[in-house]
Structures are given as C-alpha cells and as structure tokens.
C-alpha positions in Angstrom: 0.0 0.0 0.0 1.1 3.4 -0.6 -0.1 6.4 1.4 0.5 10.1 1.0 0.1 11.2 4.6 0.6 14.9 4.0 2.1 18.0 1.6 2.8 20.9 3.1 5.1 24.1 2.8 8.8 24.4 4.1 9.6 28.4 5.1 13.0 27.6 6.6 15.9 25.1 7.4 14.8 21.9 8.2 15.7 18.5 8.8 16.2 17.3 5.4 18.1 21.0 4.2 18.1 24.6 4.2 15.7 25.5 1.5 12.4 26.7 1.2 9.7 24.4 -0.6 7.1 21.5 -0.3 7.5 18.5 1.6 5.3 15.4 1.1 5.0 12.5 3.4 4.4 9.3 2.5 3.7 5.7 4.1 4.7 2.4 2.2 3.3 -1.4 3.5 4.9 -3.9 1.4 6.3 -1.8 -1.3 9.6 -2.0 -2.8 11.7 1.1 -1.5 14.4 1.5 -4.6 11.2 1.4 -7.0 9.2 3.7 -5.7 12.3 5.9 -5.2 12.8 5.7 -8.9 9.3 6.2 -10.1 8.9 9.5 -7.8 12.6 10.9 -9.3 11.3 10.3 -12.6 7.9 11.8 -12.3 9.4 14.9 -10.1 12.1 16.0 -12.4 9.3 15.7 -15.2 7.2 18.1 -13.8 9.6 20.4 -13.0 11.2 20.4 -15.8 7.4 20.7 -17.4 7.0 23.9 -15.3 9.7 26.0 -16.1 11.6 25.1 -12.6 14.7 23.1 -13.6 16.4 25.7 -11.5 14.6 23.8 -8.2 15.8 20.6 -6.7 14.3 17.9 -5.3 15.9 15.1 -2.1 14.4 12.9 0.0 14.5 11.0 3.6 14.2 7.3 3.8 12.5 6.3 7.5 11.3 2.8 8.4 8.4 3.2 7.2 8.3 5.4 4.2 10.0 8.5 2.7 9.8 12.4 3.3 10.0 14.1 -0.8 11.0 17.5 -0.8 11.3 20.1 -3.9 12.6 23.6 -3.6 10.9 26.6 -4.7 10.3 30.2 -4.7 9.5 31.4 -1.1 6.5 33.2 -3.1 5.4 29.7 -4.9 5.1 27.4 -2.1 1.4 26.7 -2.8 2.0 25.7 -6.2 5.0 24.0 -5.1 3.0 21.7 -2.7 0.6 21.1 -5.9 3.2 20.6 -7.9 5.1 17.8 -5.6 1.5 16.3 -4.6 0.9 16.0 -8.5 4.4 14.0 -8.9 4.0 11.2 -5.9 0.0 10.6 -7.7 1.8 9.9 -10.7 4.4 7.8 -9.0 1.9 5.6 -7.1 -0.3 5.3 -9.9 2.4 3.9 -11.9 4.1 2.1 -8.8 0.4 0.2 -8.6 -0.2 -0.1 -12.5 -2.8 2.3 -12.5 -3.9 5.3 -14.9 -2.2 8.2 -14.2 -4.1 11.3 -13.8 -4.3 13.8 -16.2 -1.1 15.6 -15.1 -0.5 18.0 -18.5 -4.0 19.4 -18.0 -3.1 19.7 -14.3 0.1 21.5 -15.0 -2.1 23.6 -17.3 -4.1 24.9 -14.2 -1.4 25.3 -12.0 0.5 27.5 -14.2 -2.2 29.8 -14.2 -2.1 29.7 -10.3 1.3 30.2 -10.2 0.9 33.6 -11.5 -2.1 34.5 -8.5 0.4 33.3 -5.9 3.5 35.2 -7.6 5.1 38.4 -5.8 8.2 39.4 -7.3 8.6 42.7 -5.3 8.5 40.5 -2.2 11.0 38.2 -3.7 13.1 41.8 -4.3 12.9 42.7 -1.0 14.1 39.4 0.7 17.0 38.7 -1.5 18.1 42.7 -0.7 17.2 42.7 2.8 20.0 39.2 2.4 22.7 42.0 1.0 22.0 43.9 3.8 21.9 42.0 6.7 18.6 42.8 7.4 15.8 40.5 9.0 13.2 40.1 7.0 10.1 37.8 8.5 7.3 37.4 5.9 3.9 35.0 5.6 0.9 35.0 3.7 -0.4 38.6 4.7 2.7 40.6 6.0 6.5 41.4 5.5 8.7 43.2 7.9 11.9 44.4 8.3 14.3 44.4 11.2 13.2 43.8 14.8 11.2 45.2 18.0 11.4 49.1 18.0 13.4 48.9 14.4 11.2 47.0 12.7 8.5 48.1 9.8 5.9 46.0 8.5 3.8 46.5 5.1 0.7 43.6 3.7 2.1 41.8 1.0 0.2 43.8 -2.0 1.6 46.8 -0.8 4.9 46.6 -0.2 7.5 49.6 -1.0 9.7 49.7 -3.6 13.3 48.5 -2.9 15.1 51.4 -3.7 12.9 53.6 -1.4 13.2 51.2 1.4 16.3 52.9 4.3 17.9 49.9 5.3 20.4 51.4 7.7 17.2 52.1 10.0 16.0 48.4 10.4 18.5 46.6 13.4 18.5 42.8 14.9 18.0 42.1 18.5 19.5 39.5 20.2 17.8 36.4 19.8 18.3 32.6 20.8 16.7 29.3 20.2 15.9 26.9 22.8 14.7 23.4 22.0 14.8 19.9 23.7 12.8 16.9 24.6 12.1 18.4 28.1 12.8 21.8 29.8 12.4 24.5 27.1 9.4 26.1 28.5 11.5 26.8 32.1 14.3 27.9 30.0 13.1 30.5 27.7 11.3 31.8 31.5 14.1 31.4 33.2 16.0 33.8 30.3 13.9 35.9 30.6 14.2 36.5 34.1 17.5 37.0 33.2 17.5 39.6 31.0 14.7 41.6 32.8 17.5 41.5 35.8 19.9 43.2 33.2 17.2 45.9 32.2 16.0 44.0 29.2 12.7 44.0 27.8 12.9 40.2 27.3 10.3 38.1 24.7 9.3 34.5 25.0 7.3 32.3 22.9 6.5 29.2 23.9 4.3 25.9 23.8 1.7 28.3 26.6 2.3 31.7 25.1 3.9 34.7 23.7 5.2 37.2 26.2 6.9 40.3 26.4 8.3 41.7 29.4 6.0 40.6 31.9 2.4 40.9 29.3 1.5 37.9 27.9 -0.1 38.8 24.2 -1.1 35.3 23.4 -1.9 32.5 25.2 -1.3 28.8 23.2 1.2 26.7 21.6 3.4 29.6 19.9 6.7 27.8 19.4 6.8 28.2 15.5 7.3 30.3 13.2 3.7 32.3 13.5 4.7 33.0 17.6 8.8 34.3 16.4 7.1 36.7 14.0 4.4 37.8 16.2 7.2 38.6 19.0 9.7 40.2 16.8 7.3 42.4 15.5 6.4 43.9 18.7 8.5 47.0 19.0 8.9 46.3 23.0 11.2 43.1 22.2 14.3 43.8 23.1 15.6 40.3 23.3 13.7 36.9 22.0 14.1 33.7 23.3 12.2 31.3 21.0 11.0 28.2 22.1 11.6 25.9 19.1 9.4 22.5 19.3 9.8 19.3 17.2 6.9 19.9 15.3 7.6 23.2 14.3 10.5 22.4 13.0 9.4 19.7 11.3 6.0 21.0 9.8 7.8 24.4 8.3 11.4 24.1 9.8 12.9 26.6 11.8 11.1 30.0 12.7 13.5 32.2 11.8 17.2 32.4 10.0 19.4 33.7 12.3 20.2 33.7 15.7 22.9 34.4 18.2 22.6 31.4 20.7 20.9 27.9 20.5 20.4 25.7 23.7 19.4 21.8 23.1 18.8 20.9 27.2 18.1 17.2 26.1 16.4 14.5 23.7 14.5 11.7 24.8 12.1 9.2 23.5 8.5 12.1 22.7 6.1 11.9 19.8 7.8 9.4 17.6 6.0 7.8 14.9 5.2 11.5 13.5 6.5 13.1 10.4 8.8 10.0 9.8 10.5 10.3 12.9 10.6 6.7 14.9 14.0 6.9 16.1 15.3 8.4 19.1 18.3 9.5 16.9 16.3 10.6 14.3 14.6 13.1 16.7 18.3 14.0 18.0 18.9 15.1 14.3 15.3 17.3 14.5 16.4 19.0 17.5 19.9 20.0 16.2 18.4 21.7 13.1 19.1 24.5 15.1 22.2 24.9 14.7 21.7 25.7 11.0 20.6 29.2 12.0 23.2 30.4 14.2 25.8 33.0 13.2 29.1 32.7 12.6 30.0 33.9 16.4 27.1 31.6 17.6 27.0 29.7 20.4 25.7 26.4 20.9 24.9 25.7 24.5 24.7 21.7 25.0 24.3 19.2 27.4 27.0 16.8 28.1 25.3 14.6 30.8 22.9 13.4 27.8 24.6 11.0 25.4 22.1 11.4 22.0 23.5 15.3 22.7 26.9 14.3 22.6 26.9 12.0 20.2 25.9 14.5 17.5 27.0 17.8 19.1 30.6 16.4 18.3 29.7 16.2 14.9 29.1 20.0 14.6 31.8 22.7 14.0 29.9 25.1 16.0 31.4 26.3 18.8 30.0 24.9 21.8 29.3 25.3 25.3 28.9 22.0 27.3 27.1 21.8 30.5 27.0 19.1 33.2 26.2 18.4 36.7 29.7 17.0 37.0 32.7 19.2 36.8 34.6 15.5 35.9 32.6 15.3 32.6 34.8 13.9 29.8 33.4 16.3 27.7 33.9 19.3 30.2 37.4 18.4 30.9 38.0 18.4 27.6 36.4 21.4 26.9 38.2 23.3 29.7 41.3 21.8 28.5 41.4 23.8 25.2 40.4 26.9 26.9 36.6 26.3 25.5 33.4 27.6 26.6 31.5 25.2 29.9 29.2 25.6 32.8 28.9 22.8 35.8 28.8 22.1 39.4 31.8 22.2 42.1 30.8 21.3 45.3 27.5 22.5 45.3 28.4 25.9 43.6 27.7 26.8 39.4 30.9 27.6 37.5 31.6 29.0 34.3 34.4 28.5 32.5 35.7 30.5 29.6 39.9 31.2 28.2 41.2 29.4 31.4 39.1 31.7 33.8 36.5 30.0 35.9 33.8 32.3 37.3 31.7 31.1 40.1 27.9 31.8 39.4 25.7 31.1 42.4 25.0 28.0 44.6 22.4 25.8 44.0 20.8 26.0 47.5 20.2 29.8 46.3 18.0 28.4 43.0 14.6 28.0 44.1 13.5 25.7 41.1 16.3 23.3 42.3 14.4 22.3 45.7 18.4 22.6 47.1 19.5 20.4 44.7 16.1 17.8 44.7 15.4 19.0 41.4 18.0 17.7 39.2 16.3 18.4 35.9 16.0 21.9 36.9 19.4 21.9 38.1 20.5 21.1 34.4 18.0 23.7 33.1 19.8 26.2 35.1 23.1 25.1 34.2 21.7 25.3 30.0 20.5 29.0 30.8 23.5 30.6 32.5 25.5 29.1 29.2 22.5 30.8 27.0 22.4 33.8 28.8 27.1 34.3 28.7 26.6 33.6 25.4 24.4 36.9 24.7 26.7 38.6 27.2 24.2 39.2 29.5 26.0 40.1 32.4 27.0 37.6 35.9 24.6 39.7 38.1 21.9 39.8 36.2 22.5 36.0 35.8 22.8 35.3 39.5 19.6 37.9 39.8 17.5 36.0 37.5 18.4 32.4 39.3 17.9 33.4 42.7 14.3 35.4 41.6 13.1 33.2 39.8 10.6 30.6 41.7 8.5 26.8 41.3 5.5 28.5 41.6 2.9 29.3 38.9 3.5 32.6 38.7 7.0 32.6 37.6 7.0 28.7 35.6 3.1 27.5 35.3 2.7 23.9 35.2 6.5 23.4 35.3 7.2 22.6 39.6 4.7 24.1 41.0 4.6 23.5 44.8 1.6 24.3 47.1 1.1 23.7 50.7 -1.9 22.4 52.0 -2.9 21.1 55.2 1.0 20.0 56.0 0.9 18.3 52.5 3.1 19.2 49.6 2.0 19.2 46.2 3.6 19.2 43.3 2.0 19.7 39.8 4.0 19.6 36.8 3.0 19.3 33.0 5.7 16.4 31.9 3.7 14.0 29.6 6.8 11.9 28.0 8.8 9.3 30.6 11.9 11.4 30.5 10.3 13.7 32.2 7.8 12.1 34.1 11.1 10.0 36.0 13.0 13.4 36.6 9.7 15.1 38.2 9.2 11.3 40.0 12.8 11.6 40.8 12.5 14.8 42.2 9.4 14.1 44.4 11.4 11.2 45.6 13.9 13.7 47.0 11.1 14.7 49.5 10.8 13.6 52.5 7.2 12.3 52.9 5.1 10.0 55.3 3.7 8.8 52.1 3.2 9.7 48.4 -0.2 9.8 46.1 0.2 9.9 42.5 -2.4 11.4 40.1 -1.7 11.2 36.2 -3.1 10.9 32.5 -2.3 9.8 29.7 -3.2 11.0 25.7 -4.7 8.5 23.6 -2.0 8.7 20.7 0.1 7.0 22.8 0.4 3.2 21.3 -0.4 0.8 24.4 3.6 0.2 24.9 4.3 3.9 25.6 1.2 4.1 28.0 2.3 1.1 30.0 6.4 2.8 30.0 4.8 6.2 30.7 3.1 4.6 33.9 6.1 2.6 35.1 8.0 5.9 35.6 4.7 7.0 38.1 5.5 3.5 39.9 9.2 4.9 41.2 7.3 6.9 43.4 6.2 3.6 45.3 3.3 5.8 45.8 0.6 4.3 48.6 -2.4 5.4 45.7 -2.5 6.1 42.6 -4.9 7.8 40.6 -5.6 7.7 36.6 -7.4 10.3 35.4 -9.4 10.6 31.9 -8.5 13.4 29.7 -11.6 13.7 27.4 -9.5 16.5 25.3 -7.0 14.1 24.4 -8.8 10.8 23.6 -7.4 11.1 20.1 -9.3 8.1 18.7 -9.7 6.1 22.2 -13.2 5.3 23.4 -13.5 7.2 27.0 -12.2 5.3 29.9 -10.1 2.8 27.5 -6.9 4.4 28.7 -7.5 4.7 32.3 -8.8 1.5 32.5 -5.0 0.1 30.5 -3.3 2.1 33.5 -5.3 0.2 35.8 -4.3 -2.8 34.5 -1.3 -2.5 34.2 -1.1 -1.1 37.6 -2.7 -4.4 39.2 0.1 -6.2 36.6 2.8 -4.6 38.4 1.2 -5.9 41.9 -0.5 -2.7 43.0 -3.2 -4.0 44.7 -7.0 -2.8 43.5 -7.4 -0.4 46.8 -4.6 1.5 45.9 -5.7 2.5 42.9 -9.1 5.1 42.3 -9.6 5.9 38.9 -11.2 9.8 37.9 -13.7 11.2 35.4 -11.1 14.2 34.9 -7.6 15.6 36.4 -9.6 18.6 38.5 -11.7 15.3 39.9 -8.8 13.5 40.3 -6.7 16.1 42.3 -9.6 16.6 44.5 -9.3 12.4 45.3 -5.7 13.5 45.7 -6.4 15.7 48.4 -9.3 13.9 50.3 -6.7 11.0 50.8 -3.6 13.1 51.8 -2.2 13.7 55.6 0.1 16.0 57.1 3.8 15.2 55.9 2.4 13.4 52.5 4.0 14.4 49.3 1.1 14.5 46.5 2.2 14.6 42.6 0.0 15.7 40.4 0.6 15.3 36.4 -1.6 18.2 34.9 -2.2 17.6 31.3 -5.7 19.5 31.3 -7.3 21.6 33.5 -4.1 23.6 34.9 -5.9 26.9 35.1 -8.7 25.5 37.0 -6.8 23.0 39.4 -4.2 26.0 40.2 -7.0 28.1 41.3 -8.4 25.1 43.2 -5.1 25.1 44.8 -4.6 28.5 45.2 -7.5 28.9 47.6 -6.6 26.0 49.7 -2.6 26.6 50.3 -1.5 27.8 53.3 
C-alpha cells in the first residue's frame, strides 16, 4: 500500500536542508523502496522540468516506514510547489500500482495559471536585498517586515515599497536565541527571561503556553513556531527573544527564523515518535539540532554533556559549543576546559563558568529556588543550559545570578512546570511532563522529598500506542506511591473510546502488583486532584501530572494553600 500522509510548505531550514519548498510524506506497506524511489525521481524531475523550474531541486529521507520528498521553490510559490510535488508522488503511485495516471498535462495547465495568482516578485526583491543587507526580514501569507522590535516596519504583502525607497540602515536585529529539547524549554526561555529583565531588558518568549513580552503575555497557546517568532519580533517592545523551538515546528515548516545568536538543546529523549517520519530516538536527536543551522558565525551552541544522543551529534558539529553538566569531571567538560573552550557545571554545590582558562563562580544551587536545594535535578541542568545561553548573549554575571535566585517553582513565575503548594502540612507538586523522561526526573525529584507517604495522580493521551502508555506509567511507579490515581482526559482521547486508557493504566497497575485499593480511577484531572487531596495527611508528598485543566486545578489550589 502506498499512502500520502501529508504536503505541506517548508519556510526555513529543516531536517532534510536549508531551503524553502514542499514537503510530502508518505507511508509504504509492502512496497519496494528503490522502485518507488525511482518512479517519484522520474515523475518529479518531469514536472519540474514541465513547469519552467529546472532551476529547483528535489531530495528525499528514507525512514522505516516510508519517505519524506521535498522540492525547492520560490519562497512566493510554495502553494503551487505543494501542488506541484503532490501532483508528482499521484503519478508515482499510480504507476508504482499499474494504474492510470491522472491527467497531469491538464493539471500543470491549471497550476500554471495559479502560479501567477500566488507570484510576488517585489517580495521576492525585497528578501534577497534585505540578504545584502543583513537585514531581518520575517514574511507570511499577509505581512512582511523588516528588522526587529522598535526597528522593525511592516507593510501587507500587495503593498509593499519599492526597494530602492526602502532605508535599510534604519532596520537593526536584537538578540535572539533558540531553545529546544525533549524536556525543559518552557522553564528555559522563562528562566532567560528573568534573566535579562535583571539586566534591564525588555525580554520576549514564545513558547508551547504563550507569547510574552516583558512581563504581558499577548497570546496565550502553543506559539513555538514560526507564527509565535514573527508575532514577538514584530512587537517593537522586544528587546531580546528567546524562541522556544518545538519538534513539530521544526518539522511542519522548519525553523522560525534564520538567524540567531545562541541555541540551547537541554536534552532529547524518546517524545512523539511515529510523527513526520520520525521513529528513532536518533532521528529526533537530528530534528532538535536543526538549530544549529541558524546560528551565526559567532554563535553559540549551548549543549548538554550529561545526555549522550546530545553528545553524540554535538561532536559532529563545528559550531562552537558550550557543554554543561552536573559533574565538573565530565569527559566532555574536561575536555572542553582543557582547550580553553566555553563550559558551565557544578563544584561542590556551587555553578561555575568557564571561559579562556578563567572559571567564574555563578551562584550555589541552595540559592536556586527551582532546584528544591539540589532535589530537582532536571532543573538543576536547566539552570546550568541557561547561565551558558544567557554568557553567550553577554548578559552580564549579576543579572545571571539575579535571575536564578528570583526566579521561583510557583505558577507565577514557571506554570505547570514545579509548582509546589502547601496544603494542610501536604506538599503538592504539579507539573506538566507528559513523555517518561520527564515524568522520572519530576518522580525523581518528588522522591527527594521527605514524605510519610506519596499519592500519584496522572493521565495519559490517547495517541500514545499501548507500549508507551504502560512505560509512561512505570515511571509513576518509582514513586512507590501508597495510591495512585488515573485520570481521563476527554481533550485528548485522540481516537480512544473514553475510559479505555485509564482502564490500560489500571491494568497494568494491578500487573505490576498494586493492589486494586490503591488504585481510584477519575472522570477528569480537576476530579482526580480533589481524590488527591481527600486522601492526603500532614507530611504526604502528592504529585499531580496536569495535562488538562491547569488553570482551573491551580486556582483550586490557590484557595486551599496555606
């Protein structure tokens, strides 16, 4: 069987190269790889060559179960380019599966003629000049502006200026960084931004919750592609960005913007594979470093040497890098430190950096509220990521140590990420991790706690094959919790019937030898929390994994903490 999964435009690098275009995914079962390979470079360079574009090119990605075809093309022809490249893998299958082909010269005929509808060639002008000049340009399908923050215009695309009346010297870049990861990028861009504000900066975040600038949150939602950078970088109060850059951004339209001065990757784990022809751990490695096709020259990539999918492809890269551990006797921080290189890590409780043979202590980790005094050991390596981020943009050690010691676990300050509340002598924790990585470092953490007892309450989407359900709940057993509670998340069924996944967990729960009392299953995560707290005592440690609900269960919270 072949399946075409989905076309859809590239606007910047990406995993399978830096060029704009059309991408189109496809699923083979029991197809012969090489032949259908063939048939679709025959059929693409056809059409192309049929519509005038022998200038584009075309590659591919082979995965386990398919291929990812991409063309080049015009940034202003990205429509037609998807038409185009969906027109080339129908004539592939068809003749792959001996069937007629469709009518593809009368189809070329048509999308000729809406080639020219799409076609801006003053827009085209303006981005290769604004190239010449070192000038940002961010664009989409209504707007294009120039520069960034306070020295930044913007114009709709039909009425856009003509290039010799545009003054280029006026439009100037900001500082801006990339943060991406399997786990920890939301804390990160916040904690960098804490940063900056210490340093007098008007600081800018997007993120998988929102788009904020200074402390004013513009939009609230997943805003960690491109649609969030532009919106950010347009408002002239950015004074600094720190983009949160997710795997599905990258992979639906590639990176958000071109440049940048910084990157941090604070980890990569097993999350969301099966998607976009990622079903590799290493594969999604390769996704997250994308980023480092957008930094400058003098970039910095800020990396994390206590993960090994990091270091096994950082040292591939001739970036210059900045490694970060919790161990000052890292092989790759020694190594680092050893040719005068840039690294941050942990001496005897205390943050160092080290830079040219000068080691600069930063702040202790007892003074970093989001470490718990060191319980936290995910946040402990967030912290570490950010202080690397943060020297790269120069920002300034006191405004680093200002930022770390300011910033808090609470909602106010990281939402979802931490958050501890205290309730009739009972701690409770609620944090938003949803893959295993990071469900084990937040178990992990609670672990460090001293408690009487612990009471679990979690969920699970229903994407997530039966295998990854089952690993996702054996990292809530390591809190050898005395209940646990599975809680339905009707927003994220995703095909499931309701109650089909809670009702896995219990199983495989009792599987595991938790006995049937110690396990109370709930309609919802706000129910669920409640159950939480009717069966905590004084000295109990309650962990509660929010994947719906958050506003409502914090202000449930709220009004019951001391």
């Amino acid at each position: 069987m072949l399946e075409l999964d989905e076309v859809r435009r590239l606007t910047g690098p990406n995993l399978l190269w830096d060029k704009p275009g059309a991408i189109v995914d496809v699923l083979l079962t029991e197809a012969d790889k090489p032949e259908v390979l063939a048939h679709w470079n025959k059929w693409i360079e056809r059409l192309l060559t049929d519509f005038g574009w022998q200038a584009q090119s075309h590659t591919y990605r082979e995965h386990e179960h398919g291929f990812n075809f991409a063309i080049s093309a015009p940034i202003d022809a990205l429509y037609t380019a998807c038409e185009v490249a969906e027109l080339a893998w129908h004539c592939c299958a068809s003749e792959v599966q001996q069937q007629a082909l469709p009518d593809w010269k009368e189809r070329m005929r048509a999308l000729r003629a809406e080639l020219v509808q799409e076609q801006n060639p003053l827009m085209l002008s303006i981005i290769e000049n604004a190239g010449h000049h070192n000038v940002s340009c961010l664009f989409d399908d209504d707007e294009l502006s120039l520069g960034m923050g306070a020295q930044q215009d913007r114009w709709p695309v039909d009425e856009l200026p003509l290039v010799d009346k545009i003054d280029w010297a006026k439009y100037q870049h900001i500082p801006c960084a990339f943060i991406t990861g399997t786990n920890g990028k939301s804390t990160c861009v916040r904690l960098a931004s804490q940063i900056a504000k210490a340093q007098g900066i008007c600081a800018g975040v997007t993120s998988t919750d929102f788009i904020r600038v200074g402390d004013v949150i513009i939009e609230h939602g997943d805003y960690s592609g491109p649609g969030g950078a532009r919106m950010l970088l347009r408002d002239k109060r950015t004074e600094m960005a720190f983009l949160e850059v997710a795997r599905g951004g990258i992979l639906r339209r590639g990176l958000p913007i071109h440049h940048v001065d910084a990157a941090l990757i604070t980890n990569v784990a097993s999350d969301h594979l099966g998607q976009y022809g990622i079903y590799t751990v290493e594969a999604l490695a390769q996704t997250k470093f994308v980023v480092a096709k957008a930094l400058s020259k003098d970039g910095v990539l800020v990396v994390n040497a206590d993960n090994d999918l990091v270091v096994q492809h950082a040292k591939t890269l001739n970036n210059t890098l900045c490694w970060f551990s919790c161990g000052e006797f890292n092989s790759e921080v020694q190594q680092q430190i050893s040719t005068g290189g840039r690294a941050v890590f942990v001496r005897s409780g205390e943050v160092y950096y080290h830079q040219n043979g000068e080691y600069q202590a930063i702040c202790n980790i007892h003074d970093i509220p989001m470490t718990l005094q060191g319980a936290a050991s995910h946040n402990v390596q967030n912290a570490l990521g950010v202080v690397g981020l943060c020297k790269a943009l120069g920002l300034s050690n006191e405004a680093i140590v200002s930022g770390l010691k300011n910033f808090g676990s609470d909602a106010l300050d990281n939402p979802g990420r931490g958050n501890i509340y205290n309730i009739n002598g009972s701690q409770v924790i609620v944090d938003f991790a949803h893959n295993e990585h990071g469900m084990k470092a937040v178990v992990d953490m609670a672990r460090h706690m001293p408690a009487n007892k612990y009471v679990a309450m979690f969920s699970h989407a229903g994407d997530r094959r039966d295998q990854e359900i089952f690993a996702l709940t054996d990292a809530v057993l390591g809190l050898n919790a005395a209940l646990y509670i599975p809680a339905e998340v009707e927003k994220y069924l995703r095909g499931r019937q309701p109650n089909e996944v809670s009702s896995l967990v219990q199983q495989h729960l009792m599987s595991a030898n938790v006995p049937g009392q110690q396990i109370m299953l709930a309609a919802s995560p706000l129910e669920g929390v409640k159950t939480a707290l009717a069966h905590a005592s004084p000295g109990d440690v309650v962990l509660l994994f929010v994947l719906d609900q958050r506003q409502e269960i914090h202000e449930w919270l709220s009004h019951l903490a001391d």
